[in-house]
C-alpha angles and dihedrals in degrees: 000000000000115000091249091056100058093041091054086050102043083048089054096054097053094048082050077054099045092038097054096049077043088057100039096044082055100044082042085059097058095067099026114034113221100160149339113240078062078075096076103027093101100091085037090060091040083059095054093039091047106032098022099049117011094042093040106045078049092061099048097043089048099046080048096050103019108110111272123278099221124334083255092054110017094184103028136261104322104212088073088049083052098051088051091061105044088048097051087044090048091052095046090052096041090055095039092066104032108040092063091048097045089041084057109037100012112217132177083233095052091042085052090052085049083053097049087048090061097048090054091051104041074048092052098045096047085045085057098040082061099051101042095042093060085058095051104037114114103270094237100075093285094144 
């Protein structure tokens, strides 16, 4: 299994893991208030659950399986395969952090970062898209 697979789905797992105490912190304070920006966390932890580990653990496991890109880079330059992750993973710690609190005191600054979240990610995902779409063309110029 190539390095950038395993990272993606290691990656994964931590955000399953970040996702679900994100979950249960926010069910526990319906019943127990402990504080209040735990209110609002429930999209955050959808998006965790949702970006950080489903999308993720589908783009390691598809650069892994996905047919090769060429017999010198089966599964394609990996710097490109690099900047997808770091951009997906940019974007997921940028939101994390910023969508609770903005949820909870709203703030131009805090709706900008937001912004800048969803940029990294739409980047990622087209990234991805590109890399992936060249493995899985018809292999007779279909394109």
């Amino acid at each position: 299994m190539p390095t950038i697979t395993r990272t993606f789905i290691k990656t994964a797992l931590a955000y399953a893991l970040v996702g679900m105490l994100l979950s249960t912190l926010a069910l526990i304070h319906t019943a127990v208030p402990l504080h209040p920006v735990l209110g609002v966390i429930r999209p955050t932890a959808l998006h965790a659950i949702m970006v950080g580990w489903l999308t993720q653990l589908i783009f390691g496991v598809a650069l892994w399986m996905f047919p090769v890109w060429s017999k010198a880079q089966p599964r394609g330059p990996e710097l490109p395969t690099w900047l997808c992750y770091g951009l997906l993973n940019a974007g997921l710690a940028v939101r994390l952090l910023a969508e609770p609190l903005h949820s909870y005191r709203p703030s131009a600054v805090r709706g900008a970062l937001l912004v800048i979240a969803a940029v990294l990610h739409v980047a990622a995902v087209l990234l991805f898209v590109g890399l992936a779409w060249r493995r899985v063309r018809a292999k007779h110029g279909a394109r």
